[in-house]
N, C-alpha and C positions, 0 to 999 in steps of 0.2 A: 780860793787861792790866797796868798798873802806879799801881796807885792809892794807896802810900803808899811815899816812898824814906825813905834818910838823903844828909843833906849836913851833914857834920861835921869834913872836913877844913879847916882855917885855909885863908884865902884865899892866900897867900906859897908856900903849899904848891900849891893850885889854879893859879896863874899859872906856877909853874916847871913842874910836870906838864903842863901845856899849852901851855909856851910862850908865854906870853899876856905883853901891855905893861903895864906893873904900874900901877894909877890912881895917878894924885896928889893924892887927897884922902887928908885925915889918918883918914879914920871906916874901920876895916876888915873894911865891911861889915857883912853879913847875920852872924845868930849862930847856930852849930851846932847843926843841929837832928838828932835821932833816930827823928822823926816826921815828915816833910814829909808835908803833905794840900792838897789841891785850895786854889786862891786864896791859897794862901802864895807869897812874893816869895824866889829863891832866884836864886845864881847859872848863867849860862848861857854857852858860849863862840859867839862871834860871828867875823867876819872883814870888818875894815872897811877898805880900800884898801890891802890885801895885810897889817895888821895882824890877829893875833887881839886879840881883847877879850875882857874877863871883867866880864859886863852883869847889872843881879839886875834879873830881869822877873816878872813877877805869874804861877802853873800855871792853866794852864786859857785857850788859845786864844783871843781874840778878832778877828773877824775886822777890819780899817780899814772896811770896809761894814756892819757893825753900826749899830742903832739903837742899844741898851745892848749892856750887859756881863753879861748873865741867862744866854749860852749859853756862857759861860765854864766852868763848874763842868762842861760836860759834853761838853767837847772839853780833856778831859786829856791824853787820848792818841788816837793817828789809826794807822788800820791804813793798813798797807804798800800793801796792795792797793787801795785806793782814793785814794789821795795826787794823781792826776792825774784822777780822776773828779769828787770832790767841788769844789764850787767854794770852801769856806772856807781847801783845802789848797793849791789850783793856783799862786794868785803865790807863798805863802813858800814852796812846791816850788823854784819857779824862781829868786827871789830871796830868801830869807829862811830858810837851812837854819844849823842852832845843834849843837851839843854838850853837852847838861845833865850834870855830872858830877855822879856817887853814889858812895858810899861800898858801898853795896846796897839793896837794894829787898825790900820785904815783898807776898809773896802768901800767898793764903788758901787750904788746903784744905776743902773740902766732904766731911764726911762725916756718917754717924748715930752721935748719942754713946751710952753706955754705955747711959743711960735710954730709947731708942728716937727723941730727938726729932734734927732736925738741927742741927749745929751748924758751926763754920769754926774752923780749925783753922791760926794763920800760923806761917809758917815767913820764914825769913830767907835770902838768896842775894847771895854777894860773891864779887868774885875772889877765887884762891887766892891768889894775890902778892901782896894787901893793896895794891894799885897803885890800884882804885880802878876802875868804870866809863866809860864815856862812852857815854852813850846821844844817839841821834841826836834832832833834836827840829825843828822849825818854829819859826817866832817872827812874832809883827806887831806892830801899833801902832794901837791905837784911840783917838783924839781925844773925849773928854768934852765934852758942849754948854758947861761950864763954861771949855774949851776947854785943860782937862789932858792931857799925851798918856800914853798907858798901855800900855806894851810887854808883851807876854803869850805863853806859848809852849806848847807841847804837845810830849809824849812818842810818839815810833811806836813801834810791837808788833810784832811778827813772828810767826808760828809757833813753840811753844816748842820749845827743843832737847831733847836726853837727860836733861840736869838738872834742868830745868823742869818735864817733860812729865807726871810723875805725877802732879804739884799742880793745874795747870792747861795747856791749851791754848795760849795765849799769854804773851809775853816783850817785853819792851822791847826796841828794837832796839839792843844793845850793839857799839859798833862796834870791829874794830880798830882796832890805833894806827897801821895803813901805811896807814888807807882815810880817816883825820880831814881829811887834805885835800881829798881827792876832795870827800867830802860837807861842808865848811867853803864848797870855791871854786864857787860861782855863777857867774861868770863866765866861766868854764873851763872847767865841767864842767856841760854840760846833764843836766833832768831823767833823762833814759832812765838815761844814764851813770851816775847817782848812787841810781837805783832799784836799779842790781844791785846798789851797795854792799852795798846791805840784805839783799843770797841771801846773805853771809856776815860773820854777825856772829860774837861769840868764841864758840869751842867748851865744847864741854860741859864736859870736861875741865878746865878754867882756872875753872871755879866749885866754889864749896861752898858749902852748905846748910846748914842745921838748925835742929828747930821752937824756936818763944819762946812768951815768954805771951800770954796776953790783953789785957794790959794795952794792949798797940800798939795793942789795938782801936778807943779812944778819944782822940780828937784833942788830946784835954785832956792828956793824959799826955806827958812829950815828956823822956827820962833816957837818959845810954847803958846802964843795965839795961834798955831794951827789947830791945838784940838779944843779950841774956844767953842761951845754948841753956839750953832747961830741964832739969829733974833726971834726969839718966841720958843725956844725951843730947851727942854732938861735934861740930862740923865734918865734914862728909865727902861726897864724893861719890859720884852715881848714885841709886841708887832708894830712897828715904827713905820709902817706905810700910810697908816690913816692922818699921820703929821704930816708928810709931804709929799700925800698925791698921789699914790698909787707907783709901780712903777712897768716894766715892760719885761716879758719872758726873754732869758737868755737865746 
């Protein structure tokens, strides 16, 4: 799953790496964060009449057929395998597929600490190239009785790869940079076609890892010393359990 990113690259930086048409309002956006958590408003690349955008919509899914906005916080993310089953995912499958860029993403290990109780354990995952992710995402628009409209998007998961897989079972679906189109053009490229995008996201290889504090644990918290690695500890890839101890099956 992917329940806490970073997005802290400037936005001038975000539109050249994605190619995107640069707004013409003077405000530049959302402000870098180190902590992104559910219901925060972050940027997301879109494609609107053969244009990419760079749009800051509210995490956490809402669907246009929503009563409220309560199941927002718990459609963060949509697995792969059910993107055409579910009916919250089936129009933005079809019409409404996004690019959320990260800078990296934090997941938790599970294990038992020193004192026998359990505890979670995060660690930090970014490309090697320092290029940055593009995770694939959904996006809608839920209209408020007040008759506000509220654009909101969700993260897809995949099966974790090699790098992921010791921490946990699932991974955001990180996409390449030859397949951003495929899964941007709706109108081009039907769902089927843009579900395999997702059988290959970036390989293992192309990330690194390594744990951080605690601190991330807390929403409140929001510094780039959160993806400080802790004491003894580097960048590196492949299996990061033999650094800190094994950990405990889901």
């Amino acid at each position: 799953m992917c329940g806490r990113y970073v997005a802290a690259s400037p936005r001038a930086v975000l539109e050249e790496r994605f190619q995107a048409t640069p707004r013409q309002q003077d405000d530049a956006g959302q402000e870098p964060s180190w902590n992104v958590a559910p219901t925060d408003v972050e940027p997301v690349v879109t494609l609107r009449k053969g244009e990419r955008r760079l749009e800051d919509f509210r995490w956490g899914l809402v669907p246009s057929w929503s009563k409220n906005m309560d199941g927002g916080p718990r459609m963060i993310n949509a697995r792969a395998e059910t993107l055409m089953s579910r009916r919250a995912f089936q129009v933005p499958m079809t019409k409404r597929r996004c690019l959320v860029p990260a800078d990296g993403y934090y997941e938790w290990l599970k294990r038992t600490g020193p004192d026998g109780r359990p505890e979670r354990l995060p660690f930090y995952f970014t490309p090697a190239d320092d290029q940055g992710f593009a995770f694939a995402g959904l996006w809608d628009v839920w209209k408020s009785p007040e008759g506000e409209w509220v654009p909101t998007f969700t993260i897809i998961t995949v099966d974790a790869n090699q790098a992921v897989a010791p921490i946990h079972d699932r991974m955001p679906a990180a996409l390449r940079r030859e397949d951003w189109d495929a899964w941007l053009d709706t109108d081009r490229v039907d769902p089927r076609r843009a579900l395999e995008v997702l059988e290959h996201p970036v390989p293992a290889d192309s990330m690194v890892s390594w744990p951080v504090g605690k601190a991330v644990n807390s929403v409140r918290n929001n510094a780039p010393q959160l993806v400080v690695p802790t004491e003894g500890h580097a960048p590196r890839q492949g299996n990061l359990l033999a650094d800190v101890g094994g950990g405990d099956d889901d």
